[in-house]
Every structure is written in structure tokens, then in C-alpha cells.
N, C-alpha and C positions, 0 to 999 in steps of 0.2 A: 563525643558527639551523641546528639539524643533524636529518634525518628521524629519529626512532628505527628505521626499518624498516632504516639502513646498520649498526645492531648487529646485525644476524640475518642468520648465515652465519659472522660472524668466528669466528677461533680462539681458543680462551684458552687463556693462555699462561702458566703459571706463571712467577716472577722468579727463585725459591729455585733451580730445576734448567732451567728453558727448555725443560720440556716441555708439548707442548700438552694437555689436560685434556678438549678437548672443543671445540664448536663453538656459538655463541650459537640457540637457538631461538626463544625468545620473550624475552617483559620483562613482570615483573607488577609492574600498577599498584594503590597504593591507592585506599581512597574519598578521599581529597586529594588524586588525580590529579599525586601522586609516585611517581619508578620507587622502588619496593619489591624489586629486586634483578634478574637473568636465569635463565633458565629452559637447561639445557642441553637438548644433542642423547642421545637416549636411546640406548643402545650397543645395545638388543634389544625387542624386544615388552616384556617380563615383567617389565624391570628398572624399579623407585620412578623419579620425578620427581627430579633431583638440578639443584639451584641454589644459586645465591650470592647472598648479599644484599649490595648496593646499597654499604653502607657498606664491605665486604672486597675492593672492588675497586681496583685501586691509579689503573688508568688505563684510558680508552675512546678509543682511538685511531682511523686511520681503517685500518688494516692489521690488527690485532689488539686484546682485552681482555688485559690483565695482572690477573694477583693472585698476592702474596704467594708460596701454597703451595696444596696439595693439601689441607690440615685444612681451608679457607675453606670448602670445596664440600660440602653439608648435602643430606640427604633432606629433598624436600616434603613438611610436612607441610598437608593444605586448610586453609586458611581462607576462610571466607564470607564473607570482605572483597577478597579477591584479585580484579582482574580483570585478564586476558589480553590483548595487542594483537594479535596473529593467530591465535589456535590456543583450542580448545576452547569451551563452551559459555557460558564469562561473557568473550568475547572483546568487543574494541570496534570493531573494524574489520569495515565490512558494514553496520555499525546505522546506521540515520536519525538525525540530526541534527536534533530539534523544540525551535520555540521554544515556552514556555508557553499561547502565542498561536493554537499552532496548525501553523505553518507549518514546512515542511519546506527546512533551509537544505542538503539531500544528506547524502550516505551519508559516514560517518569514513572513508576509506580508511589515515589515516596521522596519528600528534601528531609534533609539534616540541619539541624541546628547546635548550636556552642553546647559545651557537655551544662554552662548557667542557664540553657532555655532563653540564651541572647534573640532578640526579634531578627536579626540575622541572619538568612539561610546559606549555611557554609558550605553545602553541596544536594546529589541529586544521588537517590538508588532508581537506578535504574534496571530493569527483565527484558530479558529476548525471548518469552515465552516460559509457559510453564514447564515443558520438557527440559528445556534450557535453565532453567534456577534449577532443576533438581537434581539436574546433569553436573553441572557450570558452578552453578551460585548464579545470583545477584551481582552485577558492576555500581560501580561510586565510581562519580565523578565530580572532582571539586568545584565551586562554584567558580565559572570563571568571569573575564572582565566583562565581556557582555552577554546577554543571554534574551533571547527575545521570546515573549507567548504570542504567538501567533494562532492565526482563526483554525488552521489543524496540526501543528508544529511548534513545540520547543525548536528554535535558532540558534547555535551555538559558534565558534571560531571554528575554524579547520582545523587548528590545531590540536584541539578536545579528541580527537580521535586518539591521539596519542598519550594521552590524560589519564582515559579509561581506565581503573583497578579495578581486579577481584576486591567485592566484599565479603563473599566468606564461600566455603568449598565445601561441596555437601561431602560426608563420611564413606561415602561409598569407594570412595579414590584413595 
């Protein structure tokens, strides 16, 4: 499994001429919690939203995003199905993570995707605070059948309570 958060920062890098295009900012996901494309670095205050969708990418490496050319790269247009993994106000990272149940399994810090960089998100890292990751570690939870963004709440089944795994255990233990 690979964080989505190692794609923000990379460069993209056209194949056609080897120049770079820009730099990864975000990933916007669908309501099926597939990537729906990346989101670039804006060149100025003033200038539209420009990204590429998901499908015009050639490759997601761990140095660079490759595509094609310079035509892939489209003005955003909103839609109200998009959401954000770090940046703006339908972001997902920050939000609490509730099971139906009630119970609060922490805050999204971060999804996982296939170790191929599949548009798939296979799961969720989730923090109970920063005392708590350094105490604790970080919790993974798999992605399950349904999962909802809601206006201040990731939605999960009740059962996710029971899901919850360590993702890794700081050295002090």
C-alpha cells in the first residue's frame, strides 16, 4: 500500500517534451472513494483550478507523475461530488472518522492506495492526536463497504470499530 499524501509535491512531467507542467497539490476523490484525477500547483492567486484526470496519467512513480502532454491538463470545472484530501472546504483529512454507532474511531489524517497507485482507495490512516501517534502509532482501517463524507464526519458501519489496526508502534515500547 502506498499513502496518497507521497503524490503531493511531486512534479509532473510531461513524456512528449520532458517538461515539467507543474507540481502535484492535491487528489480529488469521488463519492466511490476513487482518485478522480490531481489537482495542480496554481502558478498565481488569480489563475482557474487546473488538473488532470486520473485516467490521462501515464504513471505515478515515487520521483515524479508522467502524462502524455500538455493537452491532458483541463480547467476545473466544481462539481458537487468532488472531494479534496487536504486542501479546501469538501477536504477529508481533519474529519472524524464515526461509526454509525456512534463512536469516534480518529481523525482521517491520510487514505492508502494499491502498492500499483490503483485510483482505488484501499483504506484510511487514521490519529487520535498527536500525543497519541507518538505514544500509540497511527490506526489503518480498511476501506469498508460503505463510507460516507459528510458536511463534519467521515460515516462508517459499526462494525469498523472492530476493523481498527495498529499501523506501526513508535520505538519507545
Amino acid at each position: 500500500m502506498r499513502k496518497a499524501r507521497d503524490l503531493i509535491g511531486l512534479p509532473v512531467i510531461t513524456v512528449e517534451s520532458g517538461k515539467q507542467v507543474g507540481q502535484v497539490k492535491d487528489l480529488c476523490i469521488d463519492s466511490n472513494w476513487n482518485i478522480k484525477g490531481i489537482f495542480l500547483e496554481a502558478k498565481s492567486w488569480f489563475s482557474s483550478i487546473k488538473w488532470i484526470e486520473w485516467n490521462q496519467i501515464i504513471a505515478t512513480g515515487e520521483d515524479a507523475v508522467t502524462i502524455p502532454n500538455e493537452s491532458v491538463i483541463a480547467e476545473y470545472s466544481h462539481d458537487a461530488g468532488w472531494i479534496a484530501l487536504i486542501d479546501g472546504s469538501r477536504k477529508i483529512t481533519g474529519l472524524p472518522m464515526i461509526t454509525v454507532g456512534g463512536h469516534q474511531l480518529g481523525m482521517v489524517e491520510d487514505v492508502y492506495l494499491g502498492e500499483d497507485w490503483g485510483k482505488q482507495i484501499v483504506g484510511y490512516e487514521l490519529s487520535e492526536g498527536f500525543i497519541s501517534d507518538l505514544k500509540e502509532g497511527r490506526k489503518w482501517l480498511p476501506m469498508p463497504e460503505t463510507a460516507t463524507r459528510g458536511e463534519d464526519a467521515v460515516i462508517v458501519p459499526t462494525h469498523c470499530a472492530a476493523e481498527v489496526e495498529e499501523l506501526f508502534v513508535s520505538k519507545e515500547e
